[in-house]
PAVO-757837 format. One record per atom (N, C-alpha, C): z, x, y. Coordinates in steps of 0.1 Angstrom, whole numbers, plus 2048, in hexadecimal, padded with zeros to 3 digits. Each point is the difference from the previous one (the first is absolute). Layout:
% PAVO-757837
ZXY ...
***
This chain:
% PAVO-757837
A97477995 7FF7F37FA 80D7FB7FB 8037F4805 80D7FD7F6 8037FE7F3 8098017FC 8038037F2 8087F37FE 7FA7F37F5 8017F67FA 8098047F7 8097FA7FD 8108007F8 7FB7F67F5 7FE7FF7F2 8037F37FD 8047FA7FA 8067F3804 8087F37FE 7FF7FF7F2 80C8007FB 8017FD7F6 8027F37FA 7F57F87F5 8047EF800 8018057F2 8067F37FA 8037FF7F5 7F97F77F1 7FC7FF7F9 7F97F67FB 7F78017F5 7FA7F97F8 7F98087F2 7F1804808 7F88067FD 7F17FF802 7F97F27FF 8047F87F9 7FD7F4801 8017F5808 7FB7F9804 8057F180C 7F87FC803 8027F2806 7FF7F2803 7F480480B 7FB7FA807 7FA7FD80C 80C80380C 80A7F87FC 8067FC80F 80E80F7FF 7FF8027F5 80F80B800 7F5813803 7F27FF7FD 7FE80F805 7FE800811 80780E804 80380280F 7FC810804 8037FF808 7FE80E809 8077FC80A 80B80D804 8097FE80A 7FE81180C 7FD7F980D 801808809 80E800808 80580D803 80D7FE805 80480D805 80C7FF80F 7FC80B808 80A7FC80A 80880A801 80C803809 7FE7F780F 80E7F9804 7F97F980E 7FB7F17FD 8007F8807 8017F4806 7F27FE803 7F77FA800 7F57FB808 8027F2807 7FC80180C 8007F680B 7F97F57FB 7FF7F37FF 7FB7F57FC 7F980380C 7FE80280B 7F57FB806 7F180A7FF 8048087FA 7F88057F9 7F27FB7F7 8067F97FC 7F97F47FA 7F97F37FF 8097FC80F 7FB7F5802 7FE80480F 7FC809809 7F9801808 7F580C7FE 7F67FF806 7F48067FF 7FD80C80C 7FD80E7FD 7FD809806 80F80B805 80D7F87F4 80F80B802 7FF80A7EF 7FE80D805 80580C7F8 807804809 80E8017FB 80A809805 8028097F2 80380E802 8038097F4 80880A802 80D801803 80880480A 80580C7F5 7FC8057F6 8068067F5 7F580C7FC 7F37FF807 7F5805803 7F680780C 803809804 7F3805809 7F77FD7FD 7F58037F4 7F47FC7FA 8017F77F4 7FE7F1804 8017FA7F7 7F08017FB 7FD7FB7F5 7F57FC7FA 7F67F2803 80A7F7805 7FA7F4803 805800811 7F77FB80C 8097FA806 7F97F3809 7F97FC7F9 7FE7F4808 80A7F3801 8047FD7F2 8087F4801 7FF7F67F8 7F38007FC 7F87F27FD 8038057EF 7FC80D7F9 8018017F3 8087F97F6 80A7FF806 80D7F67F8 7FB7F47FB 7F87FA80D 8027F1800 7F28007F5 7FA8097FF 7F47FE7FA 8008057F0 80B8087FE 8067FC7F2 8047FA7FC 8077F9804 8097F47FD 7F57F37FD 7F97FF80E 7F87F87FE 7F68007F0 7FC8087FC 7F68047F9 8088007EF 80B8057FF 8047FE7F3 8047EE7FF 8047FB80A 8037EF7FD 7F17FC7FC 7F4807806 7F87F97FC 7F88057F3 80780A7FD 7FE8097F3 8047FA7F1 80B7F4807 8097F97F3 80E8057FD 80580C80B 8088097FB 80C7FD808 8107FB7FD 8077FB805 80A80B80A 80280380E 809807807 8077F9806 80D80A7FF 80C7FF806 80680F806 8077FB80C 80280C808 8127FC7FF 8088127FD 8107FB804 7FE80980A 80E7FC80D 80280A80A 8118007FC 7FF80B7FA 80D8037F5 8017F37F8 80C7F8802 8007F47FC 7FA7F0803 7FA805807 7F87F2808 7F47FE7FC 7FB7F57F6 7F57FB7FD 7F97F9806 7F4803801 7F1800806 7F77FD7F6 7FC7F17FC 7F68017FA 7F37F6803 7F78097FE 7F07F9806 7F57FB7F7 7FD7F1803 7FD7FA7F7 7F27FB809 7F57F77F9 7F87F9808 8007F37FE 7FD7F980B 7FB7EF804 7F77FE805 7F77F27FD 7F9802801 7FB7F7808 7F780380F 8027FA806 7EE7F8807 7FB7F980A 7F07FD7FD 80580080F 7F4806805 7FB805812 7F47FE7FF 7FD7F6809 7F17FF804 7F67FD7F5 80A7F87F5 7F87FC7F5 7FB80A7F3 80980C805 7FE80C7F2 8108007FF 8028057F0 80E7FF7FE 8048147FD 809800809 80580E801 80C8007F4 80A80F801 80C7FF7F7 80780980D 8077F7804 80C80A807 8058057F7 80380D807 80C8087FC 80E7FF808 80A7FE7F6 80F7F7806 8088097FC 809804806 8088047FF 8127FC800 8047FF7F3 80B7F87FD 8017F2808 7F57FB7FC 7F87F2807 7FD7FD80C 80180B807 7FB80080D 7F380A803 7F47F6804 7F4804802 7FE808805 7F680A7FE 7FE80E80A 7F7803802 7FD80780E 7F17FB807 7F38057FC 8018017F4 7F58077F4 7FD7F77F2 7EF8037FC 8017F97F0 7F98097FB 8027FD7F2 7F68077F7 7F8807800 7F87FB80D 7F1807804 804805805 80B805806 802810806 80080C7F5 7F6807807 7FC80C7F9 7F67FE7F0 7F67F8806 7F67F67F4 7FA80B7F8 7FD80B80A 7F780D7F5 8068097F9 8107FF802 8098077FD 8037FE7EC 7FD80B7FD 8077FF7EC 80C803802 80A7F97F4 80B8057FC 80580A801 7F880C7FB 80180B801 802808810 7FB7F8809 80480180C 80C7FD806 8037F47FD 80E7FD7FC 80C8077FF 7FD8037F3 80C80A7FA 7FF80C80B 7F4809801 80280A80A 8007FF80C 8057F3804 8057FE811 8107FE7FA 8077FB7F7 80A7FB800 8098117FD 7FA8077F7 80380B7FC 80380D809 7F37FB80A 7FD80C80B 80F7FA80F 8037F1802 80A802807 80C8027FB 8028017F0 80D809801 80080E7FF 7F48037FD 80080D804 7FF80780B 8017F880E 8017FF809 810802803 80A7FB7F8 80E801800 80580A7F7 80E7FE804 80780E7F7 8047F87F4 7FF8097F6 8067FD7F2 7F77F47FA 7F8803803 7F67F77F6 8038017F0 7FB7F47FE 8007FD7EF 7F67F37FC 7F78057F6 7F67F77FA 7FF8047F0 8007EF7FD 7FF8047F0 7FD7F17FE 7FF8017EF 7FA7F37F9 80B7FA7F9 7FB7F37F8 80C8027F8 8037EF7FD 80A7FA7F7 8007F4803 80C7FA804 809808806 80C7FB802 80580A807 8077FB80F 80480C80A 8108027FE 8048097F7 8138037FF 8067FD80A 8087F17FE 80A7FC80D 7F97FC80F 80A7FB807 7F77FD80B 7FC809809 7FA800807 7F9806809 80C808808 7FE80D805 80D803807 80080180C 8097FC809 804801810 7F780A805 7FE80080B 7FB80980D 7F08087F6 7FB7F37FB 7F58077FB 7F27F57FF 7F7801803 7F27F37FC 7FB8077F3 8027F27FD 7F87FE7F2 7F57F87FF 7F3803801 7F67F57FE 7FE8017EE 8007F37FA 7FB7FD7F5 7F77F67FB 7F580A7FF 7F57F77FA 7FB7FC7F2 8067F47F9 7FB8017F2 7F07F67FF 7FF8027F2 7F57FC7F9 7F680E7F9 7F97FA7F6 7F980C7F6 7F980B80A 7F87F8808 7F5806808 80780D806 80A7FE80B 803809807 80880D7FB 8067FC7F3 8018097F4 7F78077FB 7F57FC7FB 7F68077FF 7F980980B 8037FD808 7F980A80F 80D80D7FD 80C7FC800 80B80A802 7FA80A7F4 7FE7FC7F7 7FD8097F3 7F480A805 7F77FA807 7F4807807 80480C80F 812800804 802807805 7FA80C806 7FD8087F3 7FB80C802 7F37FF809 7FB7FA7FF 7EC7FF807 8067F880F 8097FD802 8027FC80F 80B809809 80B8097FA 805807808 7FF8107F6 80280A809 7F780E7FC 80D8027FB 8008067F1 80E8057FA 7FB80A7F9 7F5807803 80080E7FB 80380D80A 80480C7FA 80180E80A 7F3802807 80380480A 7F2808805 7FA80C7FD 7F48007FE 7FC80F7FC 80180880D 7FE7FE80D 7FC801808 8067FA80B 80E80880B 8017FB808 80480180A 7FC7FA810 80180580D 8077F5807 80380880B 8077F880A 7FE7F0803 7EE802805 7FA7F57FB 7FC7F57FA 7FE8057F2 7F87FA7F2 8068087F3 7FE7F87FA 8048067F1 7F37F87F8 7FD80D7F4 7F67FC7F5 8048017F6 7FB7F57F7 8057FD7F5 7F47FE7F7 8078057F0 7F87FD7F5 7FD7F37FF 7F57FA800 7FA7F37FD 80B7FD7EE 7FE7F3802 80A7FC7F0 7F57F47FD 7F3800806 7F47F37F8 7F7805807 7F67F97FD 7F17FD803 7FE800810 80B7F5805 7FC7FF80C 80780980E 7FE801809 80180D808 8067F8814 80A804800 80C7F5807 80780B80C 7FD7F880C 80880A80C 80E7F4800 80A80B805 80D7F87FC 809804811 80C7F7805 80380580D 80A8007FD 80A80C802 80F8027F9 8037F97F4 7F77FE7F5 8057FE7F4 7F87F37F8 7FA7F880D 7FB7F27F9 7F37FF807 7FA7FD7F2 7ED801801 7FC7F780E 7F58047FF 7FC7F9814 7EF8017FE 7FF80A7F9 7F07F8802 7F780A7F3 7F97F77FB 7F88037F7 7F380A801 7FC80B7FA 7F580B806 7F37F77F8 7F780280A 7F37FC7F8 7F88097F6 80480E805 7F88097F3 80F8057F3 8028077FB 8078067F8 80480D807 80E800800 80380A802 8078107FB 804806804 8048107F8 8117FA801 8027FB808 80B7FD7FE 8067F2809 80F7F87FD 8027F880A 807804810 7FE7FF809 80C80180A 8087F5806 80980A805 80D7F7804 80280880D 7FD7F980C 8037FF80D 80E7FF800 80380E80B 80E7FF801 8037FD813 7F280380C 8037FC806 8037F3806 8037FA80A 8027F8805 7F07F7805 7FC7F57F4 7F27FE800 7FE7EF802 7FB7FC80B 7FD7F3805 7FD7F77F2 8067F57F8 7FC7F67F7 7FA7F4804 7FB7FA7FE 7FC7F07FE 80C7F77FC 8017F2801 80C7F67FE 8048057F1 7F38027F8 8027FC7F4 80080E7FA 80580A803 80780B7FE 7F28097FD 7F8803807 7EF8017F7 80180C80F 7F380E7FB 800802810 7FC7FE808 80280180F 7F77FB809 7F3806803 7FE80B7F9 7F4808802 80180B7F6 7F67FF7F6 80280E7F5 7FD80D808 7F880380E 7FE80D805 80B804807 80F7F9802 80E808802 80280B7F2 7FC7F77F4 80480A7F2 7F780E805 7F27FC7FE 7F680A805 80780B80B 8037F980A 80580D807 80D8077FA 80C7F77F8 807806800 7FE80C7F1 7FC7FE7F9 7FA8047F4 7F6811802 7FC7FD80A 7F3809805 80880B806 8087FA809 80A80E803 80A8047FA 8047F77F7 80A80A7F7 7F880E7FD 7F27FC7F4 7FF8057FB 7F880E808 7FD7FE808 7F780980B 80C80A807 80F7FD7FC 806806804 80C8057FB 8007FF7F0 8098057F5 7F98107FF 80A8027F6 7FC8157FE 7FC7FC7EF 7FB7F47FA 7FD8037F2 7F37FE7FE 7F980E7FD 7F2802801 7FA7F87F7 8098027F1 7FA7F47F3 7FF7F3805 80A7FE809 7FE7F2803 7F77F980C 7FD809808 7F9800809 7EB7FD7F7 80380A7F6 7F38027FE 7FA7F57F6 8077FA7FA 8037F57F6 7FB7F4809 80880080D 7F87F580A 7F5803805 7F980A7FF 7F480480A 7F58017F4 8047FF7F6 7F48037F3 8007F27FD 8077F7802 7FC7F17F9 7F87F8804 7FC7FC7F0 7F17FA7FD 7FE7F780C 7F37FA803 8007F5808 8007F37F9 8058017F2 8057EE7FC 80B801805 80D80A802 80F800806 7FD7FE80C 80E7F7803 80A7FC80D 7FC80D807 80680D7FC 80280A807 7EE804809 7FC8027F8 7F0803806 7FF7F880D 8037F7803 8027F880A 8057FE80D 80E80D7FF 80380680E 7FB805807 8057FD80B 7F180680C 80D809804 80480C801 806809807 7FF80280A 7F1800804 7FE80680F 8037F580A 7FC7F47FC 8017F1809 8107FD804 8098087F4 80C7FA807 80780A806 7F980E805 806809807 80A8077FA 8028027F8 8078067F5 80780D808 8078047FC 800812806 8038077F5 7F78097FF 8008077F0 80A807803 8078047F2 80A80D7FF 7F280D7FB 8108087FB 7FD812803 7F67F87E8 80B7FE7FD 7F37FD7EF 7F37FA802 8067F5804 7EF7F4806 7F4809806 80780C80B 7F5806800 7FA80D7FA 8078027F7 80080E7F3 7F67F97F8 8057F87FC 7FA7F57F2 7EE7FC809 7FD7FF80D 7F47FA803 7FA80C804 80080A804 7FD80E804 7F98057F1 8098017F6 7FE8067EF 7F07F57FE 8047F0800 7F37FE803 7F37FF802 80180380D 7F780480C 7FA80D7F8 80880A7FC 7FB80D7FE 7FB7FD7F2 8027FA7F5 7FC7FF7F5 7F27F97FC 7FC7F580F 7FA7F67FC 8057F47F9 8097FD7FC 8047F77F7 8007F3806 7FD7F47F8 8047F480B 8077FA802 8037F780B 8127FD801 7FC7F5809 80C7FA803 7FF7F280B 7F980280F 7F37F8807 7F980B808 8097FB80D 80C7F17FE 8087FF809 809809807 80480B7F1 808809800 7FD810809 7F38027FC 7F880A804 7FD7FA811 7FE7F5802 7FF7FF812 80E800807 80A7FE7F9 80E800806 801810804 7FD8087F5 80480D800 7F380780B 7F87FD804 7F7805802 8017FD80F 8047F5804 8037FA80C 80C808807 80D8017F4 80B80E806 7FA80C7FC 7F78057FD 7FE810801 7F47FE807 7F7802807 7F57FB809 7F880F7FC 80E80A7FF 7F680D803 7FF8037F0 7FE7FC7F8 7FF7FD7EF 7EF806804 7FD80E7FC 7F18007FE 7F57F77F8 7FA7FC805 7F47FC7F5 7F88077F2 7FB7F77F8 7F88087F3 7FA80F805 7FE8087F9 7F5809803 7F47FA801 7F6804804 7F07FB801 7F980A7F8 7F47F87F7 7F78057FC 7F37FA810 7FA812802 7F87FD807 7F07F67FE 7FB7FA806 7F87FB7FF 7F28007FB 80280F807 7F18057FD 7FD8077F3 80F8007F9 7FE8097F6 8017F67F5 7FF7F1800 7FE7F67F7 7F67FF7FA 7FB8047F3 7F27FD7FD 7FA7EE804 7F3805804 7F67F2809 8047F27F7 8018057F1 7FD7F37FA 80D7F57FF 80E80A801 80A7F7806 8027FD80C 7FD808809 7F97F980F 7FE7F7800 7F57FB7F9 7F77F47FD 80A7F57FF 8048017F2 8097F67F9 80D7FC80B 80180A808 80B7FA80A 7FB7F8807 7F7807805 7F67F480C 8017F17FD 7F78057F4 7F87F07F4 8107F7801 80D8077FB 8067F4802 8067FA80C 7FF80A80C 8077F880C 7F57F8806 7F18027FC 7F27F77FF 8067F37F8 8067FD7F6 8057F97F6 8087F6805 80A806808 80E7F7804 7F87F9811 7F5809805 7FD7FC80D 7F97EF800 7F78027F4 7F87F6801 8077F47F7 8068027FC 8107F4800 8087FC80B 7FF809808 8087F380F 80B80F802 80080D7F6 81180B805 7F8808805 80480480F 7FA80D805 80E80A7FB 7FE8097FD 80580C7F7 7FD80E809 80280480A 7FE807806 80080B7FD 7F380D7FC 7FF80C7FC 80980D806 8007FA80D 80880E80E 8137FB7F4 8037F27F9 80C8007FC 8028087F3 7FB8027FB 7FA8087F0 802812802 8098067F2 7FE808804 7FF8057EF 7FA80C7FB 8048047F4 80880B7FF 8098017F2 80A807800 8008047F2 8058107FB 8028007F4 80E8027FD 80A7FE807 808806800 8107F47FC 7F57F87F9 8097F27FD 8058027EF 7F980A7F8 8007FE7F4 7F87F77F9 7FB8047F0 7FA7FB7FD 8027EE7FD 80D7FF800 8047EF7FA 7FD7F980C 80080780E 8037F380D 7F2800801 7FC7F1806 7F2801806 8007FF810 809800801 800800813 80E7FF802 804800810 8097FD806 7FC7FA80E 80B7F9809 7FA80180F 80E809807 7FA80580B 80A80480A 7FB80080F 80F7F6807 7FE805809 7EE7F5807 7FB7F67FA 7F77F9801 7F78047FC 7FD80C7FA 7F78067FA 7FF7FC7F0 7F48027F9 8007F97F1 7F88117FB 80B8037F5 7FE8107FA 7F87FD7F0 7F57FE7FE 7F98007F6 80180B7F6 8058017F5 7FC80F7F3 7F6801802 7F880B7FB 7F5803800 7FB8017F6 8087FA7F1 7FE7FD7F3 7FA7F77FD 8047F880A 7FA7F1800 7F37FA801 7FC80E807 7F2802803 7F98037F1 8038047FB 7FC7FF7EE 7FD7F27FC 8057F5802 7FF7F37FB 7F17FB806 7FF7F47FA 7F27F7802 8067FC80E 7F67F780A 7FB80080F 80F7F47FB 7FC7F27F6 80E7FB804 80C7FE802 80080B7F6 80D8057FF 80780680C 7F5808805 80680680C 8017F680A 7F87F6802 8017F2808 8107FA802 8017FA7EE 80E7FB7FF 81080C806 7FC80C7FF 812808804 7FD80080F 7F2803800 8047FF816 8027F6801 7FC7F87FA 8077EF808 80B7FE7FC 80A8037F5 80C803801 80880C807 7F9807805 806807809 8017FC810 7F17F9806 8007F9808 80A7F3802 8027F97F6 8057F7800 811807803 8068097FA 80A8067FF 80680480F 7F7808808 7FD80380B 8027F680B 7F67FA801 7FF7F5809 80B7F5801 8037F47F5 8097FA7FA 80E8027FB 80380C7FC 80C8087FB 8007F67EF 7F68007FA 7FF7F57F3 8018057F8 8087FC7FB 8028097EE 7F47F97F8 8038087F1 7F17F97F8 7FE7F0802 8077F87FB 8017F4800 7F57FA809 80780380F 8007FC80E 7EF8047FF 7FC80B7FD 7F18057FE 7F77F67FA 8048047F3 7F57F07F8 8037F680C 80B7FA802 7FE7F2809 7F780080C 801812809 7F57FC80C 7F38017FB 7FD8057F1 7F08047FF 7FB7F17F8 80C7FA7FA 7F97F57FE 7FA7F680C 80A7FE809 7FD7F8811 7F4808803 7FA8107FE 7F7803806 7F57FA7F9 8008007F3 7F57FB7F9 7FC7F1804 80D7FA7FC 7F87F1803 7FC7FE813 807806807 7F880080C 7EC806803 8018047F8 7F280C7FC 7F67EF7F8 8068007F8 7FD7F27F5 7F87F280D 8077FD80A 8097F6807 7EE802809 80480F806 7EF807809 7F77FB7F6 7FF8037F4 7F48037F6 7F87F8800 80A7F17FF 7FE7F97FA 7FE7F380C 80380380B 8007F8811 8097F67FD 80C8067FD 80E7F9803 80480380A 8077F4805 80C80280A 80B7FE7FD 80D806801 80C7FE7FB 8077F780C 8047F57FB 8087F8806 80E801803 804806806 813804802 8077EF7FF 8088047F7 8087F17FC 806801819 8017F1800 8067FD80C 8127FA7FE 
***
């Protein structure tokens, strides 16, 4: 991640509207056509830049003029500054954006869904794209601008106020946790943030154990966002499937299913487990304990010859749990789930805490479980079914047994479900 230098401005805590700023600045020249042509990143100072479409620039710039917030660009000593006019097309009135009074083939509405805060972390993210970066706040920049260097300066309160919010837009904490890959990080709020070399990129929908920061080389969107959250997924999934820290390994395979983490599918993205990943899922396996069932098919899938549960024989089940097995795959049948008996097997050899497992397409029933009422027993085979068949964690379970019910409802009741067209 690059390491932000920063700029030192001068000035009380106090100010005007038009004297608070934020100054981005960073070794090197930028090409004016850069700016006024569309679809040029050159980044000649960078193998991996962070941005490289081209268009980000124009869409910062655009966005703080329409933010209220006044910029100006030096290239060392050469002033650049961008103002709007305002101009009426086809009977709607636009605001060009001009540059040192010359119009430029963009307005306002470039980059319309874009916040400030997007802004700042496009303007921020191409000098960190350069050597010798420097960003800071402040209300007065010491002297002029110096030779062989860009300085973009943007004043007004607002964009000030985003800089103060630094922290929640570029990752400035250590990592607890880190690989060639990805690095993981102590969450610092509420909300739960995958980050790409240093600057946030996309928001998690559940809560997570912790934030990441993508260190490979990972496809963005214009607007610095990702292009796909299942790049993080894979890249995340193999880190950890292939680190030697068992604590940490197991920390991901025990988490709740309100966490981000619960959510990796290990086996989907072909992971290749290491020599811990598979110590840590073996201990497991042999304990009964429960763990991610994504996890357990990855591993299961590279050891093939992994024996199965022990079997409690059949015949030696007393009749009356017999029964109650039957009664409930009688239960799920005349609901619309055939549950197939030749797939069922019992086992005591899970421990008292687990109520099943699958292997291998087979669904391994306790035989403790057999102790519960007929429902009860109903509800774990169908989470184990469901487990089996679907590879669904809990969640994913309630969701297909609700679809099963109201389909059952839909019969009952001589509905027909109409598929949206």
């Amino acid at each position: 991640m690059t390491m932000i230098r920063c700029l030192k401005t001068s000035g009380s805590e106090r100010g005007t509207r038009s004297n608070r700023m934020v100054v981005f600045q960073n070794k090197g020249l930028i090409d004016l056509r850069g700016i006024t042509t569309f679809g040029v990143c050159v980044k000649p100072e960078t193998t991996n830049p962070i941005g490289y479409f081209g268009t980000g620039l124009k869409y910062a710039i655009a966005v703080c003029l329409r933010e209220g917030q006044k910029v100006t660009l030096w290239l060392g000593t050469k002033k650049c500054t961008f103002r709007v006019r305002k101009q009426e097309i086809r009977g709607e009135e636009f605001h060009m954006v001009t540059m040192n009074h010359k119009d430029l083939p963009f307005t306002t509405k470039l980059g319309k869904d874009w916040e400030l805060w997007m802004a700042y972390r496009e303007l921020a993210a191409n000098a960190m794209d350069e050597p010798e970066t420097m960003i800071g706040g402040g209300t007065k920049v010491p002297g002029n601008p110096p030779k062989g260097r860009t300085t973009f300066i943007v004043e007004g309160d607002a964009i000030e106020a985003v800089h103060k919010q630094q922290n929640k837009i570029f990752l400035q904490t250590e990592p607890r946790y880190k690989f060639a890959s990805v690095e993981l990080h102590d969450r610092t709020s509420e909300e739960s943030w995958i980050y790409y070399r240093g600057i946030r990129v996309h928001k998690l929908d559940k809560e997570a154990l912790y934030n990441y920061n993508i260190l490979d080389e990972t496809r963005l969107t214009e607007d610095r966002t990702l292009a796909s959250v299942y790049t993080a997924y894979h890249v995340i999934a193999g880190a950890i499937v292939s680190c030697d820290n068992a604590g940490l390994i197991r920390q991901m395979l025990e988490a709740h299913q309100l966490y981000f983490e619960s959510t990796i599918d290990y086996d989907l993205w072909s992971a290749r487990p290491g020599k811990t990943f598979n110590e840590v899922v073996t201990r497991y396996i042999h304990t009964g304990r429960s763990f991610s069932t994504s996890a357990k098919s990855l591993y299961e899938n590279a050891h093939p010859e992994t024996p199965a549960p022990a079997l409690v024989q059949w015949e030696t089940i007393p009749m009356e749990k017999r029964r109650k097995l039957w009664a409930a795959l009688r239960f799920w049948d005349k609901l619309g789930i055939e549950i197939p008996r030749k797939d069922i097997r019992v086992t005591d050899a899970l421990g008292d805490r687990n109520k099943g497992t699958t292997h291998m397409g087979t669904i391994y029933l306790s035989l403790h479980v057999l102790d519960r009422d007929m429902r009860q027993v109903a509800g774990i085979i169908y989470g184990l079914y469901a487990r089996n068949k679907h590879k669904a964690t809990e969640l994913d379970s309630i969701s297909l047994l609700i679809d099963t019910i109201v389909d059952f409802g839909e019969r009952l009741l001589g509905l027909q479900r109409k598929d949206a067209v």
